[in-house]
Backbone atoms as SQL, in Angstrom:
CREATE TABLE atoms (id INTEGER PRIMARY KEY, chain TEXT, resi INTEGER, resn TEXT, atom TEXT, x REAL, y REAL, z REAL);
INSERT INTO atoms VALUES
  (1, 'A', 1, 'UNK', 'N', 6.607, -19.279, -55.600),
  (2, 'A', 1, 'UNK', 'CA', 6.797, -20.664, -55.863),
  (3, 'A', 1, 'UNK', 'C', 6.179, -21.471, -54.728),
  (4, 'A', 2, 'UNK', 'N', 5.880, -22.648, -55.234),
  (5, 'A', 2, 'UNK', 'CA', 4.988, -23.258, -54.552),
  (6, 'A', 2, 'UNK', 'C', 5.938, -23.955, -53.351),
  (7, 'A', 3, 'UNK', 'N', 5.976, -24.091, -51.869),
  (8, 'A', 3, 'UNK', 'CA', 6.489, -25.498, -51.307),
  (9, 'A', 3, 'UNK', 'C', 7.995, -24.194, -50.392),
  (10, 'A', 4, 'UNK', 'N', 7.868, -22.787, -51.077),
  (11, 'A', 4, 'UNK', 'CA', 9.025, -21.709, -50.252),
  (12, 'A', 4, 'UNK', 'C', 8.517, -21.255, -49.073),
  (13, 'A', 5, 'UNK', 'N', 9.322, -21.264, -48.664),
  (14, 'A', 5, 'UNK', 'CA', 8.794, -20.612, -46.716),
  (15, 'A', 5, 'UNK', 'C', 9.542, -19.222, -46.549),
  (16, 'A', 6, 'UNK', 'N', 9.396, -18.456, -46.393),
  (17, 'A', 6, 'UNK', 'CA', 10.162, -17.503, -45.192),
  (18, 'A', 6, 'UNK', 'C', 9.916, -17.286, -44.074),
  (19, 'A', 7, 'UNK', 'N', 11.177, -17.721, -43.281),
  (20, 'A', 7, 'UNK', 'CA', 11.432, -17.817, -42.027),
  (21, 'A', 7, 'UNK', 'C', 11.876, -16.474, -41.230),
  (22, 'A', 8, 'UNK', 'N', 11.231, -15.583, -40.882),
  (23, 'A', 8, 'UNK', 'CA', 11.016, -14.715, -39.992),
  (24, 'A', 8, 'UNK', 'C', 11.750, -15.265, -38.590),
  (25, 'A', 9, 'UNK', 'N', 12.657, -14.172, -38.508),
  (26, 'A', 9, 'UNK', 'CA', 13.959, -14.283, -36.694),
  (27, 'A', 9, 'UNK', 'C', 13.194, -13.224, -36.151),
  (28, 'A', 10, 'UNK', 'N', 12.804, -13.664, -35.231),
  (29, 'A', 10, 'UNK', 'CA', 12.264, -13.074, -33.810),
  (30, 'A', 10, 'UNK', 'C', 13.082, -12.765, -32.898),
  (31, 'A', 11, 'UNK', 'N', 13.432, -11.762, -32.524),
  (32, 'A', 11, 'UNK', 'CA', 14.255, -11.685, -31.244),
  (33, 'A', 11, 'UNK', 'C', 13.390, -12.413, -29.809),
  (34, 'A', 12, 'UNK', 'N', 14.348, -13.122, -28.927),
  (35, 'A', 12, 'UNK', 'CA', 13.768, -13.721, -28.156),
  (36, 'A', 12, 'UNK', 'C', 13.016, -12.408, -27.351),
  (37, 'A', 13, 'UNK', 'N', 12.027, -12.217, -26.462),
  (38, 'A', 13, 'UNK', 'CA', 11.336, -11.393, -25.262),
  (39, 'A', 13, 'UNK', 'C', 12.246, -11.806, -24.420),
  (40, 'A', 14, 'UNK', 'N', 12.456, -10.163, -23.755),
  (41, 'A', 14, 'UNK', 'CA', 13.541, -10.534, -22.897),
  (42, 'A', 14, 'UNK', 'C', 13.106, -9.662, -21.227),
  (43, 'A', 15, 'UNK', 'N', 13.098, -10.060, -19.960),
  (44, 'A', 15, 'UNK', 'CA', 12.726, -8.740, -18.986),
  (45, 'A', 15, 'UNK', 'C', 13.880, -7.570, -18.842),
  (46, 'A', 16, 'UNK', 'N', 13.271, -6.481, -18.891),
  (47, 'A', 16, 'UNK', 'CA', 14.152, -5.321, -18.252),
  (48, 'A', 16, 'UNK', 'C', 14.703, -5.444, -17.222),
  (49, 'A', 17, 'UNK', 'N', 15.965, -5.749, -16.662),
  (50, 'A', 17, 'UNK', 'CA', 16.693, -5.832, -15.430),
  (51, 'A', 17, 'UNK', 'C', 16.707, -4.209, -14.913),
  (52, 'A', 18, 'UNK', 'N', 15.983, -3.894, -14.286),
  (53, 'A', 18, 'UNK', 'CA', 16.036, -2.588, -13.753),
  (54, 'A', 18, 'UNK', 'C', 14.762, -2.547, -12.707),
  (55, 'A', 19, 'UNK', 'N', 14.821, -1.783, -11.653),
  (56, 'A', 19, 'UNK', 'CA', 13.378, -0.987, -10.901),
  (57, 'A', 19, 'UNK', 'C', 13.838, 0.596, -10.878),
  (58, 'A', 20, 'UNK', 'N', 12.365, 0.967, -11.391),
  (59, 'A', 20, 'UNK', 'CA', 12.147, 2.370, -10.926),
  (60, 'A', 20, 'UNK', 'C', 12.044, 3.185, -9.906),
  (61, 'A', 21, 'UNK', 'N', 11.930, 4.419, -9.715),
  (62, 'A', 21, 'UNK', 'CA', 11.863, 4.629, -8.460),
  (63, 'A', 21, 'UNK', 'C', 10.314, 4.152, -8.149),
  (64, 'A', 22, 'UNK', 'N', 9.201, 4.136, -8.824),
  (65, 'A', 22, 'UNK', 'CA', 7.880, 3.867, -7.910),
  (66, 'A', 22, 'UNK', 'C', 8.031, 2.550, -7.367),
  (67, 'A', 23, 'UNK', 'N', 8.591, 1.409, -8.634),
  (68, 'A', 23, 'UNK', 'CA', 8.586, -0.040, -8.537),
  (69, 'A', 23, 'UNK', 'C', 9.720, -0.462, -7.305),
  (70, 'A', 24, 'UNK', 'N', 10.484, 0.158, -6.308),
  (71, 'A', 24, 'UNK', 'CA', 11.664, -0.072, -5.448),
  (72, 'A', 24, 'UNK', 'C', 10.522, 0.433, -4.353),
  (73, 'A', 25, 'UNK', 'N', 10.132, 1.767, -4.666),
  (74, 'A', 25, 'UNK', 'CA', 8.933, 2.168, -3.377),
  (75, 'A', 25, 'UNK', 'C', 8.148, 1.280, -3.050),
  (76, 'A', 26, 'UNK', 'N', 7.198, 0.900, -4.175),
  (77, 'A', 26, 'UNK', 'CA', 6.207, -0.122, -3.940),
  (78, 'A', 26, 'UNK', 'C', 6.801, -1.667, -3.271),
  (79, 'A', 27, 'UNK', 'N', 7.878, -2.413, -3.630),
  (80, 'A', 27, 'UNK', 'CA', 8.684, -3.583, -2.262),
  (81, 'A', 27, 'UNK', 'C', 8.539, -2.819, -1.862),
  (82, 'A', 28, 'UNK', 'N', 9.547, -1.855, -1.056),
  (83, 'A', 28, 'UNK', 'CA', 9.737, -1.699, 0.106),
  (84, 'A', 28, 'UNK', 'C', 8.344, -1.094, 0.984),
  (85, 'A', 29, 'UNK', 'N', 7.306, -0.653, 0.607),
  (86, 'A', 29, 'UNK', 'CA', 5.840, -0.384, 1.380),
  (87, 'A', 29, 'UNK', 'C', 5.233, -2.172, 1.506),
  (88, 'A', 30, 'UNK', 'N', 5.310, -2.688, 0.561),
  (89, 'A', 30, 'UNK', 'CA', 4.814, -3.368, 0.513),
  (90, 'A', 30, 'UNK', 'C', 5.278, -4.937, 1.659),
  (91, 'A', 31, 'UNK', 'N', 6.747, -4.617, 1.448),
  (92, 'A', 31, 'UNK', 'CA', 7.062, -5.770, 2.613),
  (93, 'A', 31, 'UNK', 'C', 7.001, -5.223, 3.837),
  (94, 'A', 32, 'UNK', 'N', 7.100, -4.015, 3.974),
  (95, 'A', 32, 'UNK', 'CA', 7.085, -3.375, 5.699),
  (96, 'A', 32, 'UNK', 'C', 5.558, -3.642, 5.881),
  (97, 'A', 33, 'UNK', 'N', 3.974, -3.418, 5.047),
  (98, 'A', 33, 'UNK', 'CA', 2.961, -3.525, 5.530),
  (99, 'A', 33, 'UNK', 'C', 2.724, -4.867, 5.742),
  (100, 'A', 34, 'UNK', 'N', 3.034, -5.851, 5.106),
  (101, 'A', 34, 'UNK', 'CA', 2.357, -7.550, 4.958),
  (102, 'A', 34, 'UNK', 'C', 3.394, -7.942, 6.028),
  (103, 'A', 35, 'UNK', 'N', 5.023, -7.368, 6.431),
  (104, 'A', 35, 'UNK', 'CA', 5.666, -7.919, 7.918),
  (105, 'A', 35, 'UNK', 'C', 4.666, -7.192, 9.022),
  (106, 'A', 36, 'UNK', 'N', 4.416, -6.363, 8.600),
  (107, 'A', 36, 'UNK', 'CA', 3.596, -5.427, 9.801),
  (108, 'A', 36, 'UNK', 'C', 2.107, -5.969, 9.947),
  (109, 'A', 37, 'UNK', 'N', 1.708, -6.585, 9.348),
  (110, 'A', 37, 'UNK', 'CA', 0.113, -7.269, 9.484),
  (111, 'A', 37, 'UNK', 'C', 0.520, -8.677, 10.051),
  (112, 'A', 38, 'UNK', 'N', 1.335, -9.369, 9.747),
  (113, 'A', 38, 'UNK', 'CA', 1.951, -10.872, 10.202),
  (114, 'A', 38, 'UNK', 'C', 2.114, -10.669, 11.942),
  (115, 'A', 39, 'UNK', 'N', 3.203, -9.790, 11.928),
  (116, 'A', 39, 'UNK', 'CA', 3.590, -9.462, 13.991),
  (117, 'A', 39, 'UNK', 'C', 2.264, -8.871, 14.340),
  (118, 'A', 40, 'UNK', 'N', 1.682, -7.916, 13.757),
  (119, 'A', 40, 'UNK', 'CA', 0.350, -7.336, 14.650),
  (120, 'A', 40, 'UNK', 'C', -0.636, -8.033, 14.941),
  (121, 'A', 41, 'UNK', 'N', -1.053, -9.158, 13.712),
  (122, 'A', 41, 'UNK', 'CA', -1.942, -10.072, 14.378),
  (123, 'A', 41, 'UNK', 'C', -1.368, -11.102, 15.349),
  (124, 'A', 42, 'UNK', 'N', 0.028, -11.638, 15.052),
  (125, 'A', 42, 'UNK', 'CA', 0.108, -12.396, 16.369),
  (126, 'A', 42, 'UNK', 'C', -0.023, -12.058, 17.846),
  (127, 'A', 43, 'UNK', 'N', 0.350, -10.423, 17.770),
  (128, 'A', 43, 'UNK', 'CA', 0.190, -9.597, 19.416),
  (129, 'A', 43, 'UNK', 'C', -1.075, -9.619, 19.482),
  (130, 'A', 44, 'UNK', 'N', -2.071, -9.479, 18.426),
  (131, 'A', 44, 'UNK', 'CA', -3.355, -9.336, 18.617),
  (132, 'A', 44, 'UNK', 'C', -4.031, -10.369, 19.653),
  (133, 'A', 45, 'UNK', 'N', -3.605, -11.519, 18.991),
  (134, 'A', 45, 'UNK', 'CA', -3.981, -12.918, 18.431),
  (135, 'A', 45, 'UNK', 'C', -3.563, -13.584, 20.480),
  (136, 'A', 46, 'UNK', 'N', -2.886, -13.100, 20.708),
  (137, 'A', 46, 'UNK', 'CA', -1.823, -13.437, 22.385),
  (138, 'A', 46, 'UNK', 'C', -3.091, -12.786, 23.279),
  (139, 'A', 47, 'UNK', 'N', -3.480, -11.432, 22.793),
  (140, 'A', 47, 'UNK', 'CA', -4.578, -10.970, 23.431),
  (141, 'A', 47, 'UNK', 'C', -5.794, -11.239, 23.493),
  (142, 'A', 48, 'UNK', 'N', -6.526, -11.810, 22.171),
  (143, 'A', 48, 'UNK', 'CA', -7.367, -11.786, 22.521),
  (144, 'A', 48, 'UNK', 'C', -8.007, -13.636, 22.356),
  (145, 'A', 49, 'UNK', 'N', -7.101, -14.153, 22.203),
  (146, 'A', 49, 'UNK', 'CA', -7.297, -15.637, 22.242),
  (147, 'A', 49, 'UNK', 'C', -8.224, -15.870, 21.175),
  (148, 'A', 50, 'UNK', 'N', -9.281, -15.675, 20.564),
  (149, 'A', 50, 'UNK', 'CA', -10.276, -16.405, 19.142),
  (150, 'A', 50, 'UNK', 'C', -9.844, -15.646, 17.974),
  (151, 'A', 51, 'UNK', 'N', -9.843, -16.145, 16.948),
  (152, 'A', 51, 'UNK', 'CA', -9.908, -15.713, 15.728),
  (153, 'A', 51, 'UNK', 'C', -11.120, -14.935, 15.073),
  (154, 'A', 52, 'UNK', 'N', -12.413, -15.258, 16.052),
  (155, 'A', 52, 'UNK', 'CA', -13.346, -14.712, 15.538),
  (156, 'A', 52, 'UNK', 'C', -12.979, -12.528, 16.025),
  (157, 'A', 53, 'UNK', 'N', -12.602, -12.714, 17.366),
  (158, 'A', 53, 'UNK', 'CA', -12.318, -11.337, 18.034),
  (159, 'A', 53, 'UNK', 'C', -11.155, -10.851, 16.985),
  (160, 'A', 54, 'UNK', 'N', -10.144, -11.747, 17.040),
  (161, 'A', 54, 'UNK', 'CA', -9.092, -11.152, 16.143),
  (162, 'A', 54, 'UNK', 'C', -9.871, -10.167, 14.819),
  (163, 'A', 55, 'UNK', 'N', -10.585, -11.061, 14.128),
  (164, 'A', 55, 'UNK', 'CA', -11.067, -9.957, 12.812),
  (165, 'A', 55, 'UNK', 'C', -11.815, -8.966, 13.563),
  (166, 'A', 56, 'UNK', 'N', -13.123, -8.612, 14.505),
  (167, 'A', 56, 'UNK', 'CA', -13.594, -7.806, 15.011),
  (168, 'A', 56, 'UNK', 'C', -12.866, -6.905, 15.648),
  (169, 'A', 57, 'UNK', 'N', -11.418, -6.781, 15.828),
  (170, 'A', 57, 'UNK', 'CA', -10.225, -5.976, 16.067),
  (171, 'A', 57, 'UNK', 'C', -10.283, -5.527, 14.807),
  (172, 'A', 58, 'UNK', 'N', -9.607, -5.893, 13.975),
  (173, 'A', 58, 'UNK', 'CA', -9.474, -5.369, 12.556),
  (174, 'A', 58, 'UNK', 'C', -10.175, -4.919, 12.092),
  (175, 'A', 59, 'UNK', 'N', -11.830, -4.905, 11.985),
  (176, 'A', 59, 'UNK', 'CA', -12.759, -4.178, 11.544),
  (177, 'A', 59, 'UNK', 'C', -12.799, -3.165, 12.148),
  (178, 'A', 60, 'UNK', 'N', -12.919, -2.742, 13.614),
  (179, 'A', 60, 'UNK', 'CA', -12.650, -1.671, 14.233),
  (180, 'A', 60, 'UNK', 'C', -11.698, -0.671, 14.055),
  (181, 'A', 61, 'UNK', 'N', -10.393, -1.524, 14.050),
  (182, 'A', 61, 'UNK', 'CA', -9.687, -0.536, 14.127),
  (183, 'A', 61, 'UNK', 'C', -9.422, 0.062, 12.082),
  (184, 'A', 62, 'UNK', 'N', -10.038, -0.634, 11.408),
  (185, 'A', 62, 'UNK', 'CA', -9.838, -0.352, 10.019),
  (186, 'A', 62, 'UNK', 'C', -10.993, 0.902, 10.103),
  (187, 'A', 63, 'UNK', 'N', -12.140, 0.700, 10.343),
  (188, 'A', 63, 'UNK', 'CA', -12.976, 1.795, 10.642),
  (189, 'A', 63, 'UNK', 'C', -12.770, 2.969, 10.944),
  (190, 'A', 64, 'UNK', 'N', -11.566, 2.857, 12.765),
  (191, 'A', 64, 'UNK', 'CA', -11.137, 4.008, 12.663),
  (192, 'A', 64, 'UNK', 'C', -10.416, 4.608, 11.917),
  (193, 'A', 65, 'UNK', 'N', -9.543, 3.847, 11.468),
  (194, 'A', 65, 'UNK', 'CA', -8.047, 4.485, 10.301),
  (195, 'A', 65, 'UNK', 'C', -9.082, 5.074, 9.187),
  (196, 'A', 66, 'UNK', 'N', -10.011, 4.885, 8.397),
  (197, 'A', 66, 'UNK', 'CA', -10.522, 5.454, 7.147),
  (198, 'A', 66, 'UNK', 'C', -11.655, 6.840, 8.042),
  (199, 'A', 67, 'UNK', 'N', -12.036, 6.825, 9.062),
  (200, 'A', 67, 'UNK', 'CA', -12.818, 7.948, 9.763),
  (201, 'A', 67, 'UNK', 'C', -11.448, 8.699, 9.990),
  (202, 'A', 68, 'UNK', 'N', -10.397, 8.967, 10.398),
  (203, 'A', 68, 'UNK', 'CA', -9.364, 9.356, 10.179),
  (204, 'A', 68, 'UNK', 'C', -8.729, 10.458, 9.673),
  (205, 'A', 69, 'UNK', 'N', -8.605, 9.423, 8.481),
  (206, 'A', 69, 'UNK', 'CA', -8.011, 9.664, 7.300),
  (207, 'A', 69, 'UNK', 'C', -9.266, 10.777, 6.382),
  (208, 'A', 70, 'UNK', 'N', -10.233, 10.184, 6.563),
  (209, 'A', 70, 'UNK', 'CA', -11.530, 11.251, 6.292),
  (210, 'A', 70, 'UNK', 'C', -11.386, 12.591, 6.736),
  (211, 'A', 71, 'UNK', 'N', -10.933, 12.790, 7.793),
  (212, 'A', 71, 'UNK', 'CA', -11.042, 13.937, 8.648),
  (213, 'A', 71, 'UNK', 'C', -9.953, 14.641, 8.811),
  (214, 'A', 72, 'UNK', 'N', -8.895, 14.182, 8.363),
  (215, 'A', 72, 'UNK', 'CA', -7.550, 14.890, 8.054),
  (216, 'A', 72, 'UNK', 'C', -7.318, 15.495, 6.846),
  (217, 'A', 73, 'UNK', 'N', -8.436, 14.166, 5.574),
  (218, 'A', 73, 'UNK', 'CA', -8.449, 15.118, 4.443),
  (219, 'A', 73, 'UNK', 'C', -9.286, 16.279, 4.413),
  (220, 'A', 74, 'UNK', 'N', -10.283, 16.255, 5.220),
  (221, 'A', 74, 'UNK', 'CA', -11.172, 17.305, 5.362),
  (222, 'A', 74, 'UNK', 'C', -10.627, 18.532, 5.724),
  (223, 'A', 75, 'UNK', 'N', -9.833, 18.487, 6.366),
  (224, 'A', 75, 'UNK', 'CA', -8.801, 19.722, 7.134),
  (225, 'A', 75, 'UNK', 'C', -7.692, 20.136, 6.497),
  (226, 'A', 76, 'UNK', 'N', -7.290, 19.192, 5.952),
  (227, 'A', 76, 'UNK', 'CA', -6.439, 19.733, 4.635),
  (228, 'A', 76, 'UNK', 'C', -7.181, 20.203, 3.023),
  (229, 'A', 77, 'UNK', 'N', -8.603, 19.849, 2.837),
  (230, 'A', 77, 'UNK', 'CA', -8.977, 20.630, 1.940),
  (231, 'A', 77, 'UNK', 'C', -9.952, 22.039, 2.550),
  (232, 'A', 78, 'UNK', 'N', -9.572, 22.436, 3.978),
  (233, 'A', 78, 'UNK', 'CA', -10.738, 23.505, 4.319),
  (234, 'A', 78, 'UNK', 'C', -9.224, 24.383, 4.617),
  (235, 'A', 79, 'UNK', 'N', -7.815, 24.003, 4.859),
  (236, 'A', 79, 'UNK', 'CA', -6.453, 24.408, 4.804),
  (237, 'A', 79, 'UNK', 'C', -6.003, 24.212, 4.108),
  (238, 'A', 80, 'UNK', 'N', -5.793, 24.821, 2.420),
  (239, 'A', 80, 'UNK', 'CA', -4.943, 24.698, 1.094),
  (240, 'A', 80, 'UNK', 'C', -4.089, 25.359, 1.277),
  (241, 'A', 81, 'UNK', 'N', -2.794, 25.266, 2.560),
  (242, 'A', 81, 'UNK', 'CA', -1.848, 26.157, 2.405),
  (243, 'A', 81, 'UNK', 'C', -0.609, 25.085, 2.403),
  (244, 'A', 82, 'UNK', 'N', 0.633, 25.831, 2.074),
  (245, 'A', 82, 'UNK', 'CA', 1.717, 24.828, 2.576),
  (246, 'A', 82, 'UNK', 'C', 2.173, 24.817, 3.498),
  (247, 'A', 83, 'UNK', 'N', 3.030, 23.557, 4.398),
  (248, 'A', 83, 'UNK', 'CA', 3.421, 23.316, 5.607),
  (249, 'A', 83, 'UNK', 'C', 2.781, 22.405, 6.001),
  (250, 'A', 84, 'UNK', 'N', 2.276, 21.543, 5.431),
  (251, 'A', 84, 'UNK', 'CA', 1.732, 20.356, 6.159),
  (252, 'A', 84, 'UNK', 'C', 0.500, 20.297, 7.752),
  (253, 'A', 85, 'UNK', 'N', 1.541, 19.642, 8.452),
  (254, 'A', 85, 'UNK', 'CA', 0.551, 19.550, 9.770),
  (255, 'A', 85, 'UNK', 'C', 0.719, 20.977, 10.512),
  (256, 'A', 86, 'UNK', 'N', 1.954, 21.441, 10.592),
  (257, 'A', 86, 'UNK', 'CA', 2.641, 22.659, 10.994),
  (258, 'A', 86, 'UNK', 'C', 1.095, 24.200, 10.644),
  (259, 'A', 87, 'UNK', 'N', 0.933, 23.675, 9.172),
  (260, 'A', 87, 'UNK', 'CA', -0.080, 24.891, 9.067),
  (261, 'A', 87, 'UNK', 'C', -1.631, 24.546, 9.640),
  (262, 'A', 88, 'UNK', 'N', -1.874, 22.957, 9.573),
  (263, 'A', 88, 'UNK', 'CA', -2.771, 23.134, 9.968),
  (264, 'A', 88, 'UNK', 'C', -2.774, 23.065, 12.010),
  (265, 'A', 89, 'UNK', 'N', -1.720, 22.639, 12.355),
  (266, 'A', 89, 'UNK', 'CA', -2.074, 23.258, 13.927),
  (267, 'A', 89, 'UNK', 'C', -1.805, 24.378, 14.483),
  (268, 'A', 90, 'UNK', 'N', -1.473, 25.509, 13.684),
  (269, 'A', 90, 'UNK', 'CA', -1.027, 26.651, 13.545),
  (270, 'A', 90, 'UNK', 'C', -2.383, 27.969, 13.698),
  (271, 'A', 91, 'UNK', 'N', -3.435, 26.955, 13.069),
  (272, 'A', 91, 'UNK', 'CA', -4.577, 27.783, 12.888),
  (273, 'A', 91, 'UNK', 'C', -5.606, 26.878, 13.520),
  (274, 'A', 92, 'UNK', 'N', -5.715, 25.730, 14.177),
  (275, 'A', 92, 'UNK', 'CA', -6.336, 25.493, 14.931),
  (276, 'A', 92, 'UNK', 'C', -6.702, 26.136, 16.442);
């Protein structure tokens, strides 16, 4: 018939009140690194007086952290055993 509607009920969208375990991990990494970048640049920042040095800190020392991290994975894939650091200074 001409001029009839059906009116379709939608349940409202509602959020899940809950965190997971990754989603509780991820805050808590996440506010300890962005409090931990806030205080480190101000100690930085006391030291080295310019903003321009401040980032040339950070590039450096980001450089070293990924040369690192390179080289630890390297040693843990030339050491596929278990025990962590334990095995690999064990056989160093």
């Amino acid at each position: 018939m001409p001029g009839t509607e059906t009116i379709v009920a939608r349940p409202e969208p509602t959020f899940v009140r809950g965190l997971g375990l990754l989603d509780s991990t991820m805050i808590v990494a996440g506010s300890m690194i962005g409090s931990g970048i806030f205080i480190v640049s101000a100690d930085i920042m006391r030291q080295v007086g310019s903003p321009g040095w401040l980032l040339l800190v950070w590039l450096v020392t980001g450089a070293l952290t990924i040369s690192a991290a390179l080289s630890y994975g390297e040693l843990a894939a030339m050491m596929p055993h278990a025990g962590g650091n334990m095995s690999i200074y064990g056989r160093l």
